[in-house]
BAMARZA-673833 format. One line per 3 residues: their letters; for each residue x, y, z of N, C-alpha, C. Coordinates in Angstrom, 2 decimals, decimal comma, padded with zeros to 5 digits. Example, Ala and Ser with C-alpha at 12.3 -4.5 7.8 and 13.67 -1.06 7.14 Angstrom:
2
as = 013,19:-005,69:007,80:012,30:-004,50:007,80:013,20:-003,30:007,80; 012,85:-002,25:007,08:013,67:-001,06:007,14:012,90:000,03:007,87
***
This chain:
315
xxx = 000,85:-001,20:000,00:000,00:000,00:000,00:000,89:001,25:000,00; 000,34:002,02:-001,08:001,21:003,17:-001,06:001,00:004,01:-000,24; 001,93:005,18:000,51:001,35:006,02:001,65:001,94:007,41:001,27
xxx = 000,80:008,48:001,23:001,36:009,87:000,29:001,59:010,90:001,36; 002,57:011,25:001,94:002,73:012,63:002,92:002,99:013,89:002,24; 001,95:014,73:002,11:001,74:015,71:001,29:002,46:017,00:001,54
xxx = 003,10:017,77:001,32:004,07:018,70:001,07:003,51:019,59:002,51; 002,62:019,82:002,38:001,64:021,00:003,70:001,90:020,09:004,59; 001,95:019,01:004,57:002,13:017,69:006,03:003,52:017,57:006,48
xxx = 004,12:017,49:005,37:005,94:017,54:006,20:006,25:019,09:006,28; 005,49:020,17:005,51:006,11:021,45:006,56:006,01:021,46:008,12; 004,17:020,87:007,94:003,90:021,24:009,69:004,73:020,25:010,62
xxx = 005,09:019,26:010,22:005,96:018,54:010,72:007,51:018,96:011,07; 007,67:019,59:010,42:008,93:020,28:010,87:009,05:021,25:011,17; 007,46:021,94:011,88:007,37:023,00:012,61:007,34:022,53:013,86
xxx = 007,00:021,09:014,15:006,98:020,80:015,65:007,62:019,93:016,26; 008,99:019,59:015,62:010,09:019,37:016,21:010,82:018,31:015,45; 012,33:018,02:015,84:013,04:017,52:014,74:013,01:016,11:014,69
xxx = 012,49:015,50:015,54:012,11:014,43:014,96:010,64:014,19:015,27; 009,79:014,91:014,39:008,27:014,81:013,81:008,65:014,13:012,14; 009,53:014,63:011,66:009,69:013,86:010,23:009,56:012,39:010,06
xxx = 010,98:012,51:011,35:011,25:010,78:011,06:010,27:010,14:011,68; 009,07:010,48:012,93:008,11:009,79:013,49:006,96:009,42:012,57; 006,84:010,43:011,60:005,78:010,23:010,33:006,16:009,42:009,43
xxx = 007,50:009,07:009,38:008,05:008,66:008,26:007,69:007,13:008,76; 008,33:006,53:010,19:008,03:005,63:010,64:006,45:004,93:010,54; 005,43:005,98:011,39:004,19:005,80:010,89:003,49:005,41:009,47
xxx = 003,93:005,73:008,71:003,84:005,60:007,28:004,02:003,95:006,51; 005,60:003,25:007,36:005,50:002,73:007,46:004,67:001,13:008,21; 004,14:001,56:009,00:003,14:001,03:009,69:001,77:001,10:008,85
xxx = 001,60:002,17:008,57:000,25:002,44:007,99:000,45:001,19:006,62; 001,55:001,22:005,77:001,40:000,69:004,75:001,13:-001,21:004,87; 001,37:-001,30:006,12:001,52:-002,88:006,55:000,40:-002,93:006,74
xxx = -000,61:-002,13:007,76:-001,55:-002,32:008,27:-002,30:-000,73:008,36; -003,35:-000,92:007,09:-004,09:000,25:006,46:-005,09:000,79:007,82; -005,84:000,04:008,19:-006,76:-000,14:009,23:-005,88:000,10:010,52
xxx = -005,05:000,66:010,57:-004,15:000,87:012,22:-004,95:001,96:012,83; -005,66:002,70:011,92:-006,04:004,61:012,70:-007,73:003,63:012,99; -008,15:004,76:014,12:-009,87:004,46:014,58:-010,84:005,59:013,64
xxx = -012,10:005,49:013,50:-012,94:006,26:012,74:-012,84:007,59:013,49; -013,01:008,93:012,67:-013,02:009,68:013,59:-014,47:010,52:013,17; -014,81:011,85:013,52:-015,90:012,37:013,29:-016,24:013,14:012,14
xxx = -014,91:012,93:011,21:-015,08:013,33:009,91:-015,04:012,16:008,87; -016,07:012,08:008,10:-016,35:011,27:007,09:-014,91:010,92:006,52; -014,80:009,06:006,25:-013,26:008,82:005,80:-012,22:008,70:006,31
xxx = -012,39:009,52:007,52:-010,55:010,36:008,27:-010,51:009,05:009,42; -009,73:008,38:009,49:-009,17:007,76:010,86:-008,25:008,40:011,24; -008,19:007,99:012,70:-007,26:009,12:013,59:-005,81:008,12:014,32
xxx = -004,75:008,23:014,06:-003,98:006,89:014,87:-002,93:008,28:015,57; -002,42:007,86:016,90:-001,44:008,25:017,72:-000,32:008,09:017,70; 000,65:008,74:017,82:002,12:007,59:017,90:002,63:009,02:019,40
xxx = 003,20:007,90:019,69:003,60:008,07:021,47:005,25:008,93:021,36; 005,27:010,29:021,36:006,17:010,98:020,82:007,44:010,35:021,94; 007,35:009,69:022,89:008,33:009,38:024,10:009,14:008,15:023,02
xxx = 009,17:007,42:022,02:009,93:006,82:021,15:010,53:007,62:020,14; 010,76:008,83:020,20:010,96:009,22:019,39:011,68:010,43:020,19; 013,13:010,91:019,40:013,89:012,25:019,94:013,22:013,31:019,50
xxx = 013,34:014,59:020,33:012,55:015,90:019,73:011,28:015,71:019,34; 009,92:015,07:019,83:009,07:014,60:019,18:007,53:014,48:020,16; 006,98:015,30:020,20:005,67:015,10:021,17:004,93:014,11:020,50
xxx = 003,84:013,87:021,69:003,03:012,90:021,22:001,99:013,67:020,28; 001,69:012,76:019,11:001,04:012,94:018,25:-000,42:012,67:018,01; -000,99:013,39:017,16:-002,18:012,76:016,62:-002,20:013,24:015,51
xxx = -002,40:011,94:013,99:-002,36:011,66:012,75:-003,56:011,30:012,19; -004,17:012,01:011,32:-005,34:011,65:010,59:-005,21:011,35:008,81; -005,73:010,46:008,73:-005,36:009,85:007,02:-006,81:009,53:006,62
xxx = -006,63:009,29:005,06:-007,81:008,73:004,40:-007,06:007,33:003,88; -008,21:006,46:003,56:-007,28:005,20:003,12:-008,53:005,28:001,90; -007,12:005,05:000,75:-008,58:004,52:-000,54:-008,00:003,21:-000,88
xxx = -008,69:002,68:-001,92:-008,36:001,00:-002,71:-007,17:001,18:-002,82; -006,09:001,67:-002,96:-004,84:001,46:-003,99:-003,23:002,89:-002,88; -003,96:003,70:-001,99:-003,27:004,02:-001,42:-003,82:004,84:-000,05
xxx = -002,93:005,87:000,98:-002,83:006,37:001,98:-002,65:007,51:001,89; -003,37:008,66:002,22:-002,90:009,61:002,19:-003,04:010,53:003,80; -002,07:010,57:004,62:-001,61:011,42:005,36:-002,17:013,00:005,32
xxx = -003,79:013,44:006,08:-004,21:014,65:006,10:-003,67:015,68:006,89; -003,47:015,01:008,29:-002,85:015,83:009,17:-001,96:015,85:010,28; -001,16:016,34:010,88:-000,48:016,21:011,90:-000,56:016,66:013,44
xxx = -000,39:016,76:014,05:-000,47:018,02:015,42:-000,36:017,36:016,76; 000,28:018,10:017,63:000,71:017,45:018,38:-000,62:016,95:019,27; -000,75:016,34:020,13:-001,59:015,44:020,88:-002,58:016,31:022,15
xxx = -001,36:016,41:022,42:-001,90:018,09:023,54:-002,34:018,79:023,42; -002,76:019,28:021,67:-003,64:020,61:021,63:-004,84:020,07:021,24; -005,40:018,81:021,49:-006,32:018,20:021,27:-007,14:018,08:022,49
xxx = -005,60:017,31:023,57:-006,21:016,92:024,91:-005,30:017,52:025,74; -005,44:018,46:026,53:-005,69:019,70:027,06:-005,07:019,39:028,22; -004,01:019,43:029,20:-003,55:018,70:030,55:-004,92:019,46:031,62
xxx = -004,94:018,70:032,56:-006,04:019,56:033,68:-004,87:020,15:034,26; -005,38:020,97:035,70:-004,80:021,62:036,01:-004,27:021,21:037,06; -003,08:021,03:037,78:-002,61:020,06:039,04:-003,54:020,46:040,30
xxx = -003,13:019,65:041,38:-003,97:020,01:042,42:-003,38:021,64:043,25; -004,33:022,24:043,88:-003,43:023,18:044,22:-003,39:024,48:043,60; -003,76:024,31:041,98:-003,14:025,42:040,75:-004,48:025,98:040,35
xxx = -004,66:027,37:040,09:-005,91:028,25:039,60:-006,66:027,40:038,15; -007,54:027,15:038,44:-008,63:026,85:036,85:-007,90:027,49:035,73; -007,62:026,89:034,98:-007,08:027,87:033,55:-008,31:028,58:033,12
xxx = -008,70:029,79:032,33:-009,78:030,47:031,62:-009,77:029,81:030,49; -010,83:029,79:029,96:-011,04:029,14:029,02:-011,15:027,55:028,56; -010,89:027,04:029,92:-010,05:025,60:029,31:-012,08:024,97:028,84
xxx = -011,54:024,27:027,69:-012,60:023,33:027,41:-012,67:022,13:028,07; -013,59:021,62:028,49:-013,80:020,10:029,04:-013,93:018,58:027,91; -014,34:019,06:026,70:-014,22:018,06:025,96:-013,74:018,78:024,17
xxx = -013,27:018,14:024,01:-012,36:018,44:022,57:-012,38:017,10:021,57; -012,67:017,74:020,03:-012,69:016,96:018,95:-011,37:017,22:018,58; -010,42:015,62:018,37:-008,90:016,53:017,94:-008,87:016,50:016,34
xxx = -010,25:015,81:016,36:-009,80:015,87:014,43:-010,55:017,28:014,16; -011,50:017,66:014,87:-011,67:019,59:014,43:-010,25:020,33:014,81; -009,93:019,83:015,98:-008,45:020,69:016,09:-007,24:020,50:014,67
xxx = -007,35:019,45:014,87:-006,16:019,22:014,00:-006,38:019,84:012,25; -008,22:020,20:012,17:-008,43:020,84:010,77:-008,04:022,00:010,83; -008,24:022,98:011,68:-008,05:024,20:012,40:-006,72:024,49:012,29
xxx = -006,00:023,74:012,97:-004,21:023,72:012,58:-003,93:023,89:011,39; -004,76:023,19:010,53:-004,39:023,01:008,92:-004,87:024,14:008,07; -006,53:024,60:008,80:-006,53:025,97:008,39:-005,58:027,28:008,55
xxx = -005,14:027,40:009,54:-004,16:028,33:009,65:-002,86:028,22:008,99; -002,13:027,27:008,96:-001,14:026,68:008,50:-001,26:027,17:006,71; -002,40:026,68:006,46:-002,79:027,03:004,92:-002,87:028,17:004,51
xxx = -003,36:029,16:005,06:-003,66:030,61:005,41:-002,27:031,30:005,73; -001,68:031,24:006,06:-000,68:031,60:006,61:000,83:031,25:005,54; 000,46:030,19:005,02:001,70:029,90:003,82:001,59:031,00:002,62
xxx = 000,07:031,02:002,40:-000,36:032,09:001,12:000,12:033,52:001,56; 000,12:033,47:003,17:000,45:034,65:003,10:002,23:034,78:002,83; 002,88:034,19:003,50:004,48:034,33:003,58:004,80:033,94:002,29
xxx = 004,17:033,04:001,61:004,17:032,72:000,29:004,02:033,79:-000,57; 003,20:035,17:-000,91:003,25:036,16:-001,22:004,44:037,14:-001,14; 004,27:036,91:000,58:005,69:037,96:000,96:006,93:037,91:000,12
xxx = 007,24:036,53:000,40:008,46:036,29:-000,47:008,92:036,61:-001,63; 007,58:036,18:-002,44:007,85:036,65:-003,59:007,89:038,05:-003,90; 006,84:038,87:-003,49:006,53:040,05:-003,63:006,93:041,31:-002,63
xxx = 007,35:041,11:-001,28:007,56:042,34:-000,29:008,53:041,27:000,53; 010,10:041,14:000,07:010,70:040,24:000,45:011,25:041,04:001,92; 011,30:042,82:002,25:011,83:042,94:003,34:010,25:042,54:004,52
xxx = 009,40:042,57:004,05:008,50:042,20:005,18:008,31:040,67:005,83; 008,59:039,73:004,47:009,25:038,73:005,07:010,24:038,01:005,72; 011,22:039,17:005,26:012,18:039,26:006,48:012,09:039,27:007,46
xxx = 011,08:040,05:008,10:011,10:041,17:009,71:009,79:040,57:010,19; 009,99:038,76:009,76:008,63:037,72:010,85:009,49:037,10:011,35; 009,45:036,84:012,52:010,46:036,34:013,21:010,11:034,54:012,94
xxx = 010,38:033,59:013,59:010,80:032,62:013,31:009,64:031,73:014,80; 009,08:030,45:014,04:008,09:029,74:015,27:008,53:029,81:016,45; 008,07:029,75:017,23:008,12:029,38:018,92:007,90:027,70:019,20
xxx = 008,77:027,73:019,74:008,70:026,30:020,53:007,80:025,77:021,06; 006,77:024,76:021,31:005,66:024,23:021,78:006,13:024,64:023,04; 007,40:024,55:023,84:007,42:024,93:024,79:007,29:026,26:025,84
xxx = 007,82:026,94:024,46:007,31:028,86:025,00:005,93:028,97:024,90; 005,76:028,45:024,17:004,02:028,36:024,23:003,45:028,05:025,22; 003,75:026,92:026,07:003,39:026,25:026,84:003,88:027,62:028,07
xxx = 004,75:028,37:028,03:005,08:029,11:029,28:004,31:030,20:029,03; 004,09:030,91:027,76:003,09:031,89:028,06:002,42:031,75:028,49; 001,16:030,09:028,11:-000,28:029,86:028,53:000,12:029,48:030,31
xxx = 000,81:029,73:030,72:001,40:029,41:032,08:001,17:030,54:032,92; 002,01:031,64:032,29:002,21:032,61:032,56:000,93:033,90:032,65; -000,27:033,23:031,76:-001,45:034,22:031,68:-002,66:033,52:032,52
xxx = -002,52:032,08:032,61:-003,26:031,55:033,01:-004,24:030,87:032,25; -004,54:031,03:030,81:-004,85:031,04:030,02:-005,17:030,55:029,04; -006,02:028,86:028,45:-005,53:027,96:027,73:-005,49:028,72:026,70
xxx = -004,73:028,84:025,54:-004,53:029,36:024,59:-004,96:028,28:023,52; -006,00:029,33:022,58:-006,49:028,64:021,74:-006,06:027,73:020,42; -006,02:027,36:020,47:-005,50:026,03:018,89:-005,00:026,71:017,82
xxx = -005,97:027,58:017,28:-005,85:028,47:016,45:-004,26:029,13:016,30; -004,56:029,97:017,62:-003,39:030,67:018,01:-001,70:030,03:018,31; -002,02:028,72:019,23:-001,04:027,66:019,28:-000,45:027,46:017,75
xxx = -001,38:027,71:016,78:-000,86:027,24:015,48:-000,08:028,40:014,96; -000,88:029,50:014,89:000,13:030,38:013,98:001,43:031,04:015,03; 001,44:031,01:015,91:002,37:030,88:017,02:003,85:030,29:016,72
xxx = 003,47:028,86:016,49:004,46:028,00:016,13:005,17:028,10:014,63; 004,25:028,79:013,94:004,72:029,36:012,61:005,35:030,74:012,37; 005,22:031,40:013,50:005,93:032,83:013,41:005,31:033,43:014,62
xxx = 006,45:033,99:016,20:006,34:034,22:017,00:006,56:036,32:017,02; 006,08:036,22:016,19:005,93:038,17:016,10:006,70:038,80:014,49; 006,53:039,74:014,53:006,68:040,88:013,27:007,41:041,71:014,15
xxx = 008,84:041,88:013,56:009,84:043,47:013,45:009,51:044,31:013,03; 008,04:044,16:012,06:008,13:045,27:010,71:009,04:045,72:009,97; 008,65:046,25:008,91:009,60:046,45:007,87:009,32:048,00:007,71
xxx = 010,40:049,06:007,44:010,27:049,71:007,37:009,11:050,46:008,50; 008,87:050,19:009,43:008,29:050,53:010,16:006,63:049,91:010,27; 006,60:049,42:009,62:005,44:048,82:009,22:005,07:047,44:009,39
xxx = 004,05:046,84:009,97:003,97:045,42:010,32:003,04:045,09:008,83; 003,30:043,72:008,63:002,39:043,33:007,14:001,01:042,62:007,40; 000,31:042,83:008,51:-001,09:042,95:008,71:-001,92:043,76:008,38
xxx = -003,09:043,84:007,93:-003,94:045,09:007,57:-004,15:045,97:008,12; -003,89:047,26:007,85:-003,92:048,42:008,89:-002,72:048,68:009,16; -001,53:048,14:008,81:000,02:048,06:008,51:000,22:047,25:010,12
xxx = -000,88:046,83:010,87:-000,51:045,89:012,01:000,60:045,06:011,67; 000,77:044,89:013,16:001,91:043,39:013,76:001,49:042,35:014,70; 001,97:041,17:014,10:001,40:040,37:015,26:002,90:040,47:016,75
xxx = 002,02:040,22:017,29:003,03:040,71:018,79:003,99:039,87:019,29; 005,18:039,93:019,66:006,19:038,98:020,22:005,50:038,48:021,59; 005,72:037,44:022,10:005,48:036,73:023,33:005,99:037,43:024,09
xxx = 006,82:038,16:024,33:007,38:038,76:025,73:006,17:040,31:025,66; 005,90:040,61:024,38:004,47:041,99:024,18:003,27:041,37:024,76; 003,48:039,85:024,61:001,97:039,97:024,87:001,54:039,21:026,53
xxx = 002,71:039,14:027,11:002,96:038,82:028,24:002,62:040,06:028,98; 003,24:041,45:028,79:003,52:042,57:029,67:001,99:042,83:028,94; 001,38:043,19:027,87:000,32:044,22:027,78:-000,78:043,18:028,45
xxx = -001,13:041,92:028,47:-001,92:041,10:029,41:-001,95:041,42:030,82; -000,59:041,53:031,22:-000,56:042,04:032,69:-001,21:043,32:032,76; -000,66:044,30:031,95:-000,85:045,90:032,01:-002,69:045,43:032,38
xxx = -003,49:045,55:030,98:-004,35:045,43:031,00:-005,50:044,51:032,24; -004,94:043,07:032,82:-005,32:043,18:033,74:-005,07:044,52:035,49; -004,49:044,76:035,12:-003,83:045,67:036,11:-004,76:046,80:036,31
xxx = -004,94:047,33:034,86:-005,87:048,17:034,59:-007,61:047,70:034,96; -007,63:046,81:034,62:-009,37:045,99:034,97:-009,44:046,04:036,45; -008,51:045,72:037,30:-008,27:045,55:038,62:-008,90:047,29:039,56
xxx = -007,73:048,18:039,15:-008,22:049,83:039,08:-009,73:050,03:038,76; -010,38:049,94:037,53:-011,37:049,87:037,15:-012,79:049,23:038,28; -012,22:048,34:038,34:-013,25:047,49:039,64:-013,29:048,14:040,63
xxx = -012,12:049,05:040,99:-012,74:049,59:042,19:-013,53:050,58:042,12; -013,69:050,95:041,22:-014,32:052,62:040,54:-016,15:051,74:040,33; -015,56:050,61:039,86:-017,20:050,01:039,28:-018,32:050,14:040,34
xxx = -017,39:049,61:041,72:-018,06:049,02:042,87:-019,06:050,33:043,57; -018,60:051,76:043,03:-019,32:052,91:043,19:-020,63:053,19:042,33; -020,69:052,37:041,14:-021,73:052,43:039,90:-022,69:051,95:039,86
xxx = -023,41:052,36:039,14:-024,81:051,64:038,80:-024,63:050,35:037,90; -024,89:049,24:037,42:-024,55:047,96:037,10:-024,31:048,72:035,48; -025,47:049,08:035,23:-025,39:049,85:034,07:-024,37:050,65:033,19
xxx = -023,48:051,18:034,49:-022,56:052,05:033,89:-020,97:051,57:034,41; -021,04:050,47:034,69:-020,27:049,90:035,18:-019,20:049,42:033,79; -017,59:049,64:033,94:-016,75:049,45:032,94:-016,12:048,38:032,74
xxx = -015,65:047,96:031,10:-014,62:046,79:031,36:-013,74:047,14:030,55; -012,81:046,94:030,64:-011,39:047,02:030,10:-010,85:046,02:029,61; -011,22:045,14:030,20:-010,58:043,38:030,07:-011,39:042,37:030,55
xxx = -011,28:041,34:029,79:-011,45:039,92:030,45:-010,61:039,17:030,78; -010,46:038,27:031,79:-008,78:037,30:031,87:-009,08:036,37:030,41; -010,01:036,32:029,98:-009,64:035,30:028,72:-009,43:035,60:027,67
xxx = -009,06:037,47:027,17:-008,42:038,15:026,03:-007,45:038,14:026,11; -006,68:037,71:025,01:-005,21:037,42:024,68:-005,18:038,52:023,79; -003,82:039,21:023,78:-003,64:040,47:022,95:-002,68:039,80:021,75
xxx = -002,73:039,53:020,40:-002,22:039,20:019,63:-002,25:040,05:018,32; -002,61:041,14:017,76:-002,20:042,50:017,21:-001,84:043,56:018,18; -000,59:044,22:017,39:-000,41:045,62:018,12:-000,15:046,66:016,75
xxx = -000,92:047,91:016,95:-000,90:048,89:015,86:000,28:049,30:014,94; 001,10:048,42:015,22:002,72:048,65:014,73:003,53:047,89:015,49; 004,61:047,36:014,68:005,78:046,86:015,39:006,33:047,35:016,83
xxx = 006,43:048,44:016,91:006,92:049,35:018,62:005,76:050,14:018,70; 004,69:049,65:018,32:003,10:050,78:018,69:002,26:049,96:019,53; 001,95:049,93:020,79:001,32:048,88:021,34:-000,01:049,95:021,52
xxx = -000,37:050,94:021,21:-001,07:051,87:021,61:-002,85:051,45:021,56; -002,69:050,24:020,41:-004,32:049,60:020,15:-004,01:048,76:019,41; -004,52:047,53:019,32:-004,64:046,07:018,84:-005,38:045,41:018,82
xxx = -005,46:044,17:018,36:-006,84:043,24:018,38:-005,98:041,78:019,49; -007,35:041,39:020,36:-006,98:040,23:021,11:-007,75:039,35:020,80; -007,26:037,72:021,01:-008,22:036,90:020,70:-008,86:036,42:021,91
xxx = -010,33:036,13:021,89:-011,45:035,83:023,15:-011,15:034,27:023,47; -010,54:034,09:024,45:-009,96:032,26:024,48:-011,75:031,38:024,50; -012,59:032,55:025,13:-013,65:032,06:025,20:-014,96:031,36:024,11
xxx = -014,62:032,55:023,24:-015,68:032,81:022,26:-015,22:032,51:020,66; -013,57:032,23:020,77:-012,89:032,18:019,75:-012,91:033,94:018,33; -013,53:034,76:018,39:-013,43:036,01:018,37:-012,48:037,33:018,43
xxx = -012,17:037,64:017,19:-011,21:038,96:017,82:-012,31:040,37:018,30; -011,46:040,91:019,07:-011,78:042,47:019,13:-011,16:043,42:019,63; -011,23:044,58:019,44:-010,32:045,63:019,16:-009,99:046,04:020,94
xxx = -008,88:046,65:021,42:-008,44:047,20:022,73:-007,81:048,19:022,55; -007,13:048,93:023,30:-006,88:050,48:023,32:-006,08:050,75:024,86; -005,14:051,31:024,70:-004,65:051,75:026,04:-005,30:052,87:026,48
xxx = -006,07:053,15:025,96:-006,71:054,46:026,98:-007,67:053,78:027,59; -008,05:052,20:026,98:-008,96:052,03:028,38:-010,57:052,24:027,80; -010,68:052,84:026,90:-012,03:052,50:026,27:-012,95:051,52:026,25
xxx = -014,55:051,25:025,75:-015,00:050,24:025,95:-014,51:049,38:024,91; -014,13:047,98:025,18:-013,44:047,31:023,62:-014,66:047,41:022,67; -013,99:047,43:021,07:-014,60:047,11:020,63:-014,75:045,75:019,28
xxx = -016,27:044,95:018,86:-015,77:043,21:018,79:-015,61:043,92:016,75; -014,96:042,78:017,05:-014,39:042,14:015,28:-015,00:040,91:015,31; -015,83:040,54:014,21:-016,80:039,23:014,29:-015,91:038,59:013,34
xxx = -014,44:038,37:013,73:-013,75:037,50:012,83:-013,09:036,28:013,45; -012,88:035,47:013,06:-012,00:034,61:013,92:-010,48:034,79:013,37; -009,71:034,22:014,26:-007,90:034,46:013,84:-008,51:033,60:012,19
xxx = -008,78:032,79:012,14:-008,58:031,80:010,99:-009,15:032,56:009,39; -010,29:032,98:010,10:-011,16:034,21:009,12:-009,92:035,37:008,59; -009,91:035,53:009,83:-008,91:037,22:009,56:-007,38:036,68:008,84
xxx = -006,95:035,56:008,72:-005,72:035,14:008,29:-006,45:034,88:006,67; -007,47:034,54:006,53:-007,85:033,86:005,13:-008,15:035,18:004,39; -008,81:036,02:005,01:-009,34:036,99:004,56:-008,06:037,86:003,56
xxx = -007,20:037,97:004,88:-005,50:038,76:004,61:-005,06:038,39:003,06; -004,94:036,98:003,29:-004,43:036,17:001,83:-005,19:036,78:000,91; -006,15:036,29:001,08:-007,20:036,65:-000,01:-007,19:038,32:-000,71
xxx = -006,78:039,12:000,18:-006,45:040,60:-000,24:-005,07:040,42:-001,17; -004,15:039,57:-000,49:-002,99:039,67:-001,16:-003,13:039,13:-002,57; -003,87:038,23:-002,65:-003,75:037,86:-004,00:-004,78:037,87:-004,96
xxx = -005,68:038,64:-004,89:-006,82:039,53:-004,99:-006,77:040,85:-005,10; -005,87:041,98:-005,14:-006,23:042,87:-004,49:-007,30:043,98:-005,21; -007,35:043,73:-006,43:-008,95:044,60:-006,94:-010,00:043,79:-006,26
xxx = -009,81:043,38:-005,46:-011,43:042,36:-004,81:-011,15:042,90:-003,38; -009,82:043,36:-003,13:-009,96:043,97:-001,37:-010,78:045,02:-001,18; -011,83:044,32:000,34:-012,68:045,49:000,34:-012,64:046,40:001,69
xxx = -012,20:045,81:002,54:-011,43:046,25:004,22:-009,85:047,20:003,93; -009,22:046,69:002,95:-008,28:047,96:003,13:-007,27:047,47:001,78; -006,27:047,93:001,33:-005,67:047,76:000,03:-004,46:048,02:000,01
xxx = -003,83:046,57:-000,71:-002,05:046,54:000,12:-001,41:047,07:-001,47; 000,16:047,52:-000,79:000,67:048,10:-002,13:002,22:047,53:-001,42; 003,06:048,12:-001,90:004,45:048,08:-001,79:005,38:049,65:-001,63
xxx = 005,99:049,55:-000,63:007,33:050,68:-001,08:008,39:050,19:-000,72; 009,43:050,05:-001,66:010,61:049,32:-001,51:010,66:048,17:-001,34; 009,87:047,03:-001,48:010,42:045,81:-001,23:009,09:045,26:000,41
xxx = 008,63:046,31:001,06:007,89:046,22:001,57:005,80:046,36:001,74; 005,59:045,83:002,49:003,76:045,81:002,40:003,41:046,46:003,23; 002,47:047,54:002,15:001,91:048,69:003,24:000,96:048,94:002,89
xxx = -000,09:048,89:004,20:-001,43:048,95:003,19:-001,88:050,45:003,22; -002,80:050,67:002,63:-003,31:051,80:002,30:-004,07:053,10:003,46; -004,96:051,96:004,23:-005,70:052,85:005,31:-004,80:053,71:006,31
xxx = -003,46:052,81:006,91:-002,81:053,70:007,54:-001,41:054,41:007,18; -001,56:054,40:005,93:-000,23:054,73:005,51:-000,08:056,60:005,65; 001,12:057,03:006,22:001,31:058,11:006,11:001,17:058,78:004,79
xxx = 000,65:060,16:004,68:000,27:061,02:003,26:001,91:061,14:002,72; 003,00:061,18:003,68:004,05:061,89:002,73:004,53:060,75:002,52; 004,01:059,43:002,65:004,33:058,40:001,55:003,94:057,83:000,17
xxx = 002,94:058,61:000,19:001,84:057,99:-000,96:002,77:058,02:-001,93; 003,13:059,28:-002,43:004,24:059,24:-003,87:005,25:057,75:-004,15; 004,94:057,62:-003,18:006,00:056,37:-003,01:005,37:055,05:-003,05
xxx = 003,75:054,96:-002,80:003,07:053,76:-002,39:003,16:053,13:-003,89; 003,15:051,81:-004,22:002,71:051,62:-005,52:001,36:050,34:-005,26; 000,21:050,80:-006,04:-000,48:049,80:-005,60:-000,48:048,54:-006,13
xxx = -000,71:047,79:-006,09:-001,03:046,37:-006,71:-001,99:045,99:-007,88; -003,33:047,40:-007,76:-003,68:047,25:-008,75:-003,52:048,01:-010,16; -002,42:048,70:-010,27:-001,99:049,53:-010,99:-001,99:048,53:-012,18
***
């Protein structure tokens, strides 16, 4: 039996550690002996099989989803095991926010693949087309920094986010400019560590002011389960979008403390959407990317004494 590991399957694989290759590669082998090794899962076709990342160097435990037809195997997805099934919380240790009680890992593991997909079109663009902005994305995060932020906020951090995380842990910007819409950046882990704190800090202040109010006029600033993952610029933390660990949802925040306000997008939406501008852009209808120098800048916030300089895309 032939077994096909598809090009999008060994990238993500070698986004989550160095020996995820050779553990798939192994699997593969298995699969071809014995087609029927994975269990049914909740998507039509897809069986789901495990392999126990503790046999393997550099290598978490896994969960693998394939289709099997008459004549071969094809390998849909990868991801590690944990962002499926969720550790509880030890005895002793605060409730995480957000944490779910029951999880589909073959929706997770599609979700992974959505972003992953979304996210290639985009750097995939860059490259070709605004090569200093692909420069100035910094490079995945370790399942394990990951694991210390969501530590550190309290916070299960959503799948979604776990994913594009591991694919690029913040924007330098280029030229001053982050290559998100609105010339945004997505935020380094150590940004989104301190503005989480800030902002609870701030909710904390707030509460005491509330406790004087009418329910009505009572303020919020924050929830513990908004994660701040845009900031208005590379060194601009001044307003951004966070994701709702709760509701899966972005929406907009502000250091002055304003009431937030929601973006009915999800990270996965707002990543597809992005692409879709880039390689579209007479069809962009939220904002319109161009180039100066080698870099992506979109239109809505671009300074006036640059325009001479902007070139658009749909020229």
């Amino acid at each position: 039996m032939n077994v096909e590991i598809p090009p999008h399957v060994r990238e993500t694989a070698s986004q989550l550690g160095d020996g995820v290759p050779y553990a798939l590669k192994v699997l593969a082998g298995r699969l071809a002996d014995d087609p029927d090794l994975g269990e049914p899962s909740s998507l039509p076709g897809i069986l789901n099989v495990m392999i126990d990342g503790g046999l393997f160097e550099d290598c978490p435990d896994l969960a693998v989803g394939y289709i099997r037809e008459p004549d071969r195997i094809v390998i849909r997805f990868v991801t590690p095991a944990s962002f499926a099934q969720p550790a509880t919380d030890a005895p002793g240790e605060p409730e995480r926010q957000g944490q779910e009680q029951t999880v589909d890992p073959t929706a997770e593991a599609l979700t992974v693949r959505e972003v992953a997909d979304a996210w290639r079109r985009i750097t995939g663009w860059l490259q070709a087309h605004a090569p200093a902005s692909h420069a100035a994305l910094r490079s995945g995060a370790s399942s394990a920094a990951v694991a210390a932020v969501e530590g550190d906020l309290g916070v299960q951090i959503p799948i979604e986010l776990r994913a594009l995380w591991l694919l690029t842990a913040g924007d330098d910007g280029a030229q001053g400019w982050g290559c998100l819409p609105g010339n945004q950046a997505l935020m380094t882990l150590d940004a989104v560590r301190a503005l989480y704190r800030m902002k609870l800090d701030a909710q904390v202040s707030t509460d005491a002011l509330n406790s004087g109010r009418p329910e009505e006029e009572r303020i919020t600033v924050w929830e513990a389960t908004w994660i701040p993952v845009v900031a208005l610029g590379p060194s601009d933390n001044s307003s951004g979008l966070y994701l709702d660990a709760e509701t899966g949802y972005l929406g907009r925040w502000s250091r002055y403390n304003e009431a937030p306000g929601e973006e009915r997008d999800t990270l996965v939406t707002y990543l597809e959407e992005m692409a879709d501008m880039l390689e579209f852009p007479a069809l962009a209808a939220r904002d319109k990317p161009g180039l100066i120098e080698g870099a992506l800048v979109w239109l809505s916030s671009m300074d006036h004494a640059q325009e001479e300089r902007w070139q658009s895309l749909t020229d």
